[in-house]
C-alpha positions as CSV (number, residue, x, y, z in Angstrom):
1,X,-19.6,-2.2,-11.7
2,X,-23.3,-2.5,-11.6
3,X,-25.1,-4.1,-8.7
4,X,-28.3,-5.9,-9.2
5,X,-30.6,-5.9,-5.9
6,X,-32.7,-8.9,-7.9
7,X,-31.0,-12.2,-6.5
8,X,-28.1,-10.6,-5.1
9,X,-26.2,-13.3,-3.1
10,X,-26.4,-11.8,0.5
11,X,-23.4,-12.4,2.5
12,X,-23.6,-10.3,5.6
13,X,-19.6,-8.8,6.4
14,X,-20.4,-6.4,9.2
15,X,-22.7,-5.7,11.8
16,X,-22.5,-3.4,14.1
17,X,-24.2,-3.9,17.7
18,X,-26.2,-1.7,19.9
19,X,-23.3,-1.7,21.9
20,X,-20.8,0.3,20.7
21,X,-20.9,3.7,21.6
22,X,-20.8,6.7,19.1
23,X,-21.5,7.2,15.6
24,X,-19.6,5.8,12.4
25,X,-18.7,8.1,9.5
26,X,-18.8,7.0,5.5
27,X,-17.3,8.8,2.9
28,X,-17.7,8.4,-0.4
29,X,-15.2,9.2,-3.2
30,X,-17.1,12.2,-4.6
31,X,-16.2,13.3,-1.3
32,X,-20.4,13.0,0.4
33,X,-20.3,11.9,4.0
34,X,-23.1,10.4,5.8
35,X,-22.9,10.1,9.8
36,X,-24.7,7.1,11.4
37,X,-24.4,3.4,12.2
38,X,-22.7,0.8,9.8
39,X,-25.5,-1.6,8.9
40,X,-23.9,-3.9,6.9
41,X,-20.9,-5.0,4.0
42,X,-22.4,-7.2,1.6
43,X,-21.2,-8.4,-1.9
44,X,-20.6,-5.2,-3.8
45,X,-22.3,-2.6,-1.1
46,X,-22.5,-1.3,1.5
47,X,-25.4,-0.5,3.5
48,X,-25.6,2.5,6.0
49,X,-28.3,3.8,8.3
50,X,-28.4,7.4,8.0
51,X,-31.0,9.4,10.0
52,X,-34.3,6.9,9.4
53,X,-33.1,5.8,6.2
54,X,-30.7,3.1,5.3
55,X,-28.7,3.4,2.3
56,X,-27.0,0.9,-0.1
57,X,-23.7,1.9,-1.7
58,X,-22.0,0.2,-4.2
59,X,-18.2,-0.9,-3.1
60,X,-16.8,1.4,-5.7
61,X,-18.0,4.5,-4.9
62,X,-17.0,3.8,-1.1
63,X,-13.7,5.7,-0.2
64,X,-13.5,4.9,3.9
65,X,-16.2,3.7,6.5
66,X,-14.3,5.0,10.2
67,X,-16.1,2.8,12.9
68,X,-14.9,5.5,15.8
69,X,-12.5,3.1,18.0
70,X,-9.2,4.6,17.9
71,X,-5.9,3.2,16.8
72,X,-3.6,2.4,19.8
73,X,-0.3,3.6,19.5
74,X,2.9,1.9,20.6
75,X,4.4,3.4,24.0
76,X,7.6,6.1,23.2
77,X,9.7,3.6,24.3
78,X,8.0,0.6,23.2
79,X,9.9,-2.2,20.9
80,X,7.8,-3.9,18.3
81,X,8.6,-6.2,15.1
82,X,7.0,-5.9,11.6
83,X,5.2,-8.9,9.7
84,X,4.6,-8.2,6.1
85,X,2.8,-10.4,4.5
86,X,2.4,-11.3,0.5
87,X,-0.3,-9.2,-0.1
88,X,1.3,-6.2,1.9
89,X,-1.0,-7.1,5.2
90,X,1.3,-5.8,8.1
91,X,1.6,-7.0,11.5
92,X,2.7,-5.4,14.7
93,X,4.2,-7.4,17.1
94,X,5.8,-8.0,20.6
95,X,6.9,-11.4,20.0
96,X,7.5,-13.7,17.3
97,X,8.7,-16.8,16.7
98,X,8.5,-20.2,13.7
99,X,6.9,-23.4,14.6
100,X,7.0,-26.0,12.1
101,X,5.6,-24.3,9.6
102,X,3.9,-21.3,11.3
103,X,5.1,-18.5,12.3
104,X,3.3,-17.7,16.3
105,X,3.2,-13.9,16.7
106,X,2.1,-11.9,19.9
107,X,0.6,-8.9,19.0
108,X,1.0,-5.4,20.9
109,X,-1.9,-4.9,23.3
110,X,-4.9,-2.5,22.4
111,X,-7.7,-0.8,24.1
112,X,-8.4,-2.3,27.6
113,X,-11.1,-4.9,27.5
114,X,-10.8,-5.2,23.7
115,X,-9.7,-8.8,23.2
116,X,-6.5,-9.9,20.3
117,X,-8.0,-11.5,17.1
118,X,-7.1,-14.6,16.6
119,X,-5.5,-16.1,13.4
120,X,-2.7,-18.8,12.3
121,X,0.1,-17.7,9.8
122,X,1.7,-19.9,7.6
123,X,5.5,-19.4,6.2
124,X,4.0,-19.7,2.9
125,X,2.2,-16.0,3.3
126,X,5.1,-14.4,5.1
127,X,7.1,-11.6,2.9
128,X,9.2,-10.8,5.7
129,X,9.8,-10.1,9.6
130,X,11.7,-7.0,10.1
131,X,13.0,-7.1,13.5
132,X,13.4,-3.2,15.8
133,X,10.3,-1.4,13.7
134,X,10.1,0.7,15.9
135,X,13.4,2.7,15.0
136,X,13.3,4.2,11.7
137,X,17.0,3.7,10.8
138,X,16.4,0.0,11.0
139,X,13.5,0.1,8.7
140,X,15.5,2.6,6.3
141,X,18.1,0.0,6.3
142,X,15.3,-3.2,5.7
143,X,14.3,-0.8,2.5
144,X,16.8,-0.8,1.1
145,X,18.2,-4.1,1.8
146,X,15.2,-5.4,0.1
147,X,16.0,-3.2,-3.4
148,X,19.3,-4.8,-3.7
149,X,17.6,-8.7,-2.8
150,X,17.8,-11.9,-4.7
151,X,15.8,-14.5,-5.4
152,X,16.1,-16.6,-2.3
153,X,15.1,-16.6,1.4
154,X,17.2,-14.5,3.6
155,X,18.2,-15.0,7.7
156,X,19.3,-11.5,8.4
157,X,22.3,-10.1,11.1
158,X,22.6,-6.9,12.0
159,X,25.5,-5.5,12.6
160,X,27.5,-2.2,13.1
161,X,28.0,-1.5,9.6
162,X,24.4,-2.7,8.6
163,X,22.7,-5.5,7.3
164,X,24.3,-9.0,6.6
165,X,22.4,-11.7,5.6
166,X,22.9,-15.7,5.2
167,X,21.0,-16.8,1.3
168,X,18.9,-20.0,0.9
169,X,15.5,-21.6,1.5
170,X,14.2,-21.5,5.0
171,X,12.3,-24.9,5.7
172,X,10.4,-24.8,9.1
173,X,11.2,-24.1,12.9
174,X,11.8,-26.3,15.8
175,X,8.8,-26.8,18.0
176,X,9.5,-24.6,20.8
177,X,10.3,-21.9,17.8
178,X,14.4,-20.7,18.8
179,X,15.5,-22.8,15.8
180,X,14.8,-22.7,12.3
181,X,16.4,-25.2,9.9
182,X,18.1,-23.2,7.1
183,X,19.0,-25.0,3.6
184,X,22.2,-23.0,2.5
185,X,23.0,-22.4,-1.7
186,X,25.5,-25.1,-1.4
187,X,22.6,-27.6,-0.1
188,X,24.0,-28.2,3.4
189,X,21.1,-27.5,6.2
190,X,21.7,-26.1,9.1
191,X,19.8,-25.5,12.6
192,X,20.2,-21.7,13.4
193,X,19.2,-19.7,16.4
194,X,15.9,-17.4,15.6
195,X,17.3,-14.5,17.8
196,X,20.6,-14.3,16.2
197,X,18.2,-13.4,13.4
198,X,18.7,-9.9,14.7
199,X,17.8,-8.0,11.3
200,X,15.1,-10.3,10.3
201,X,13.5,-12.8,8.0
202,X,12.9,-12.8,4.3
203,X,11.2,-15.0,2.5
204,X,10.9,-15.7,-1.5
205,X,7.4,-16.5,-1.8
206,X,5.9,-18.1,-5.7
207,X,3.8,-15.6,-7.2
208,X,0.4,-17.0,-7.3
209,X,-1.0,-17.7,-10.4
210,X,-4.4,-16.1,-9.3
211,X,-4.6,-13.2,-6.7
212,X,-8.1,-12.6,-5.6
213,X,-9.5,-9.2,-5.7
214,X,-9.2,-6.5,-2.9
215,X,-12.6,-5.3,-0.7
216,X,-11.1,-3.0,1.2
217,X,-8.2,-2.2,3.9
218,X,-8.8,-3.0,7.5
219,X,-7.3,-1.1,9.8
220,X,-7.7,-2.5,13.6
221,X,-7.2,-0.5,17.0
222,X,-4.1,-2.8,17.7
223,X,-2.1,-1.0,14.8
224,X,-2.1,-3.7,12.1
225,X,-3.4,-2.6,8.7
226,X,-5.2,-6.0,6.8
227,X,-5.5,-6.3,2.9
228,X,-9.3,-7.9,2.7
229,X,-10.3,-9.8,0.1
230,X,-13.5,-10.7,2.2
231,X,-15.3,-9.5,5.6
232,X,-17.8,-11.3,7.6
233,X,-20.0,-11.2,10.7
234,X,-18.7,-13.6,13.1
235,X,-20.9,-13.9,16.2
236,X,-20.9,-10.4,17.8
237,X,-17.4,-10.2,16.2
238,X,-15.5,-9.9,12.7
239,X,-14.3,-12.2,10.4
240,X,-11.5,-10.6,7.5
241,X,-9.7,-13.1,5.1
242,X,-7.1,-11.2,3.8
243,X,-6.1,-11.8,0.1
244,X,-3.0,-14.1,1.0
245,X,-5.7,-16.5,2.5
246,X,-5.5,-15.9,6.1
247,X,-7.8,-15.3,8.5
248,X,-7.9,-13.0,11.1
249,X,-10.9,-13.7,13.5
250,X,-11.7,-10.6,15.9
251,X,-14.1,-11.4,18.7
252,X,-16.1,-8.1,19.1
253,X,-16.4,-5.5,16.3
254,X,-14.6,-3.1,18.4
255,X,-11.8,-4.2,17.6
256,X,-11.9,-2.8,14.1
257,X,-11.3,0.8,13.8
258,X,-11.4,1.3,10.1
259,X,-12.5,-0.3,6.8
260,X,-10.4,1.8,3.8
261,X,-11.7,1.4,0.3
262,X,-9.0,3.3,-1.4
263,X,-7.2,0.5,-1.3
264,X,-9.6,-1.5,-3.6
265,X,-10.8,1.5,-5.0
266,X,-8.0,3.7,-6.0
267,X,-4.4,2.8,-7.5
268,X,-1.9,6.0,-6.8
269,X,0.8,5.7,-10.2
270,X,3.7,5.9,-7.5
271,X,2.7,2.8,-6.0
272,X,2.5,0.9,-9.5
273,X,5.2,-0.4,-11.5
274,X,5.3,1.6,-15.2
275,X,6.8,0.0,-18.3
276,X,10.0,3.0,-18.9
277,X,11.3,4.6,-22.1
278,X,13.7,7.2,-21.3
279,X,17.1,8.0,-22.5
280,X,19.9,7.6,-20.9
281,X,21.2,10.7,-18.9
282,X,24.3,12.0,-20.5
283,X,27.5,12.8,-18.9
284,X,27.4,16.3,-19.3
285,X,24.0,16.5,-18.0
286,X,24.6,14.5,-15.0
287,X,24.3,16.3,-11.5
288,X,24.8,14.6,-8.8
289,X,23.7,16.9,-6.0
290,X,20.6,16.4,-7.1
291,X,21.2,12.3,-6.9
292,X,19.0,11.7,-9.9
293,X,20.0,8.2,-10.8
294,X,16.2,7.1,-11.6
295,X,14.5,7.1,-14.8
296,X,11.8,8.8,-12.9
297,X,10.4,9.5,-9.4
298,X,7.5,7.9,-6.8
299,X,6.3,10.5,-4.1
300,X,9.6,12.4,-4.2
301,X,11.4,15.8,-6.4
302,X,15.1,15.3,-6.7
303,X,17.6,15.7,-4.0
304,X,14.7,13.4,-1.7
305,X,12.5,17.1,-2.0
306,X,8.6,16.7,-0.9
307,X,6.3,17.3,-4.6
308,X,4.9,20.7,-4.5
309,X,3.4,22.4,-7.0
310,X,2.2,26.6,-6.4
311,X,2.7,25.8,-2.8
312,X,1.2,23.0,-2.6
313,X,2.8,19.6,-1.7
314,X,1.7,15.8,-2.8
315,X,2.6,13.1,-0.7
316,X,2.2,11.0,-3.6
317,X,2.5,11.3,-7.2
318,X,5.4,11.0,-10.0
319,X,8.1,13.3,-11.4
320,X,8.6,13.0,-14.8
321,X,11.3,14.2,-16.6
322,X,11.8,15.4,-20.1
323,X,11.7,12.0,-23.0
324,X,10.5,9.7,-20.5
325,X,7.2,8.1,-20.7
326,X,5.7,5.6,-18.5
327,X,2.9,3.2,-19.5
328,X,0.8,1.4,-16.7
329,X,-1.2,-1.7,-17.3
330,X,-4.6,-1.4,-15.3
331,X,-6.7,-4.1,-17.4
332,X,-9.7,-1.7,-17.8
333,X,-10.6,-2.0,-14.1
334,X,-10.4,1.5,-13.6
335,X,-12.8,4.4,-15.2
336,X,-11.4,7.7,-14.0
337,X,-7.3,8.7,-14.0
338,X,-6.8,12.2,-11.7
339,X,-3.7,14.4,-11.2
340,X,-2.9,17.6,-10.8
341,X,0.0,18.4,-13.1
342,X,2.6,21.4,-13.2
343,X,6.2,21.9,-13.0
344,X,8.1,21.7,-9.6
345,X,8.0,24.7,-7.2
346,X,11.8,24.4,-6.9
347,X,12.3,25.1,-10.9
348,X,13.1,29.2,-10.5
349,X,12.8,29.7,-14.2
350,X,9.2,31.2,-15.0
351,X,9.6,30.4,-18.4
352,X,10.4,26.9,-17.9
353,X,7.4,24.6,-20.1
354,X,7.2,21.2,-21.3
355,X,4.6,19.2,-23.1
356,X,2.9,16.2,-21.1
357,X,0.5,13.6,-22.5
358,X,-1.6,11.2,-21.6
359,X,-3.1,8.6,-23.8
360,X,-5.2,5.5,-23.0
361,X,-4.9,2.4,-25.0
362,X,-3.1,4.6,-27.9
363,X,-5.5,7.6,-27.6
364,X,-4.6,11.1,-26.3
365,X,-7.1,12.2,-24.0
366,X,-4.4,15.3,-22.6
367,X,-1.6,16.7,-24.2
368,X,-0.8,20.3,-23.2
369,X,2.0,22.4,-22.5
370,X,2.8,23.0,-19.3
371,X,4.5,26.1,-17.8
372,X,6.1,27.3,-14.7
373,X,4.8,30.5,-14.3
374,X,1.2,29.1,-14.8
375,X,-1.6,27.4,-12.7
376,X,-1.5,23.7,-11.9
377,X,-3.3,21.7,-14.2
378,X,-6.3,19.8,-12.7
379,X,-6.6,16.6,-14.9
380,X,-9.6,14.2,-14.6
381,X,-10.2,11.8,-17.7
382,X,-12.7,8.8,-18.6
383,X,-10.2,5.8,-18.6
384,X,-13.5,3.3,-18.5
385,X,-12.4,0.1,-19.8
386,X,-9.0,1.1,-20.4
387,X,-6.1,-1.4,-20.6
388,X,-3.0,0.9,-20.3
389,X,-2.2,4.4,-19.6
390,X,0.8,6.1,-21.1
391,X,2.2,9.6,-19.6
392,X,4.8,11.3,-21.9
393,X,6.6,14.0,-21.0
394,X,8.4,16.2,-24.0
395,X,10.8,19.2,-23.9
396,X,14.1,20.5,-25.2
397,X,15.8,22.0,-21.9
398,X,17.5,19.8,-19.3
399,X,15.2,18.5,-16.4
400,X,17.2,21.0,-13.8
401,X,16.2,23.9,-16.1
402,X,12.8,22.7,-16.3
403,X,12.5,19.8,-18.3
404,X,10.9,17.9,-16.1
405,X,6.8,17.4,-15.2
406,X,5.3,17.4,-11.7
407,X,1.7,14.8,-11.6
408,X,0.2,15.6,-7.8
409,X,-1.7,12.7,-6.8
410,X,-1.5,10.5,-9.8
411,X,-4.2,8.1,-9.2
412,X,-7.2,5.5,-11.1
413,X,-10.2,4.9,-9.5
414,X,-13.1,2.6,-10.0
């Protein structure tokens, strides 16, 4: 994107004081870092003092600006609840409860002295309220729960042998918040305690017909992570509108530890949702030690394996096995596509290959074969106004022989 200077509509985000102590970092994503004071977020840039010189940066090429206050964690034995919201904003909380509409939360305390931002959270932005975050078994169990979910609200028990759940439209809360009035799929209402809610709250939000575009991810010292659509100076504090529309008003800017552009920036694969072709896996072929029961992979090898490629292991990225192809719709917001492709660490045979391409809107910009016993493949292509991207991945041996395609870090970026 192109920023004109000429008429530019100036609307100062951040601001940072004399105040604060330390130095903030910027890094851009070509990697440069520059170490001095944020000066200000504007409409498309950022501005940085560096040294005696300020800079202006366009929002693209803006990876992460790290303000210095640190993240406070929860205590080892501290017991917290999770608010997702629409536009994956999550909230850590103490306490929680729904008022009319609203749902009240009390959020975990953060650095002494550093006051709570304030906010108000309507139903109609709430994804869910997982109850017990703080124990991973209880959020492995709210995963998958949510795979398996239908269309309507859920009021969630939990119980010995996991997650229950009562289905139907949740319509508001009593005003002292310990009852929430409950339509059932038969139509009958009913009052039902908020703490015998002990898995949760899920709610079946309309999808918008508009979603306004991502700035950045905030990331504040109490541990909640904010999907900004906007950022604003707000007195000596911080204003952030997320993209579901609310707003979360912080009343000093040290209460913001981190603004992450990746988020508006850069789109990992494994977190989008491909169109699939693939066949389906035959009998013979099956192997169920290896649990493969998915057309393809995000962030994880079969048998729940970390991707790792000549050593190396990816956090995130795809694997692909052999006849599959995947095509991701971007909309030409995107202008370079990186990965770093190979076959699986775990595949013994050296000889193992197979053929993976890459086209954009129809056009192969990569197709090569790609062997075990080789290097890794560092891919970076010019996907500038691009609408889709389509991966392919082509061999004649089964995927546990080596039919099958690692891409490291699969990723778009503005």
């Amino acid at each position: 994107m192109r920023c004109s200077y000429r008429g530019l509509l100036i609307l100062p985000l951040v601001v940072l004081a004399a105040g604060i102590a330390g130095a903030d970092d910027l890094t851009t994503i070509g990697g440069k870092k520059l170490t001095g004071k944020l000066a200000a977020v504007e409409k498309g840039l950022v501005r940085f003092q560096s040294g005696t010189s300020e800079v202006a940066i366009p929002n693209q090429e803006v990876l992460l600006v790290d303000l210095g206050h640190k993240v406070v964690a929860p205590g080892k034995d501290a017991k917290y609840h999770e608010i997702e919201l629409t536009d994956g904003t999550r909230l850590r909380c103490g306490k929680f409860s729904v008022k009319g509409k609203k749902v009240a939360v009390e959020l975990l305390p953060g650095p002494e002295k550093v006051a709570v931002p304030a906010f108000e959270l309507p139903l109609s932005s709430v994804f869910y309220v997982l109850r017990g975050a703080d124990d991973p078994k209880n959020r492995d169990a709210w995963k998958r729960m949510l795979v398996n979910r239908g269309k309507r609200d859920l009021y969630v028990i939990r119980q010995d042998d996991g997650l229950n759940f009562v289905q139907g439209t949740l319509l508001e809360g009593n005003p002292d918040g310990s009852l929430v009035l409950f339509e059932k799929e038969d139509g009958t209402k009913e009052n039902l305690r908020l703490s015998r809610a002990t898995g949760g709250l899920v709610f079946s939000q309309p999808q918008p017909m508009q979603v306004p575009q991502t700035l950045c991810r905030v990331v504040d010292v109490f541990g909640n992570t904010l999907v900004a659509q906007a950022v604003e100076m707000a007195g000596s504090g911080v204003k952030v509108t997320t993209v579901s529309g609310v707003v979360v008003t912080y009343p000093a800017a040290g209460g913001v530890a981190q603004l992450d552009y990746a988020q508006g920036n850069i789109a990992y694969l494994s977190d989008l949702q491909p169109q699939v072709e693939a066949p389906e896996l035959p009998p013979d072929e099956a192997n169920k030690t290896l649990n493969v029961r998915a057309a393809y992979l995000a962030d994880r090898a079969p048998a729940n394996a970390q991707l790792r490629l000549d050593g190396v292991e990816y956090p995130k990225g795809l694997w692909v096995p052999a006849d599959t192809a995947l095509t991701y719709t971007i909309g030409g917001d995107y202008r370079e596509f990186k990965a770093v492709v190979g076959i699986h660490d775990q595949i013994g045979d050296g000889e193992a290959q197979v053929r993976v391409t890459i086209e954009a809107d129809g056009r192969a910009l990569f197709s090569e074969t790609v062997k075990r016993k080789d290097k890794p493949k560092d891919v970076n292509l010019d996907i500038k106004n691009v609408k889709q991207v389509r991966i392919q991945v082509e061999s004649e041996t089964p995927f546990f022989n080596g039919g099958q395609a690692v891409l490291g870090h699969a990723r778009v970026q503005k």
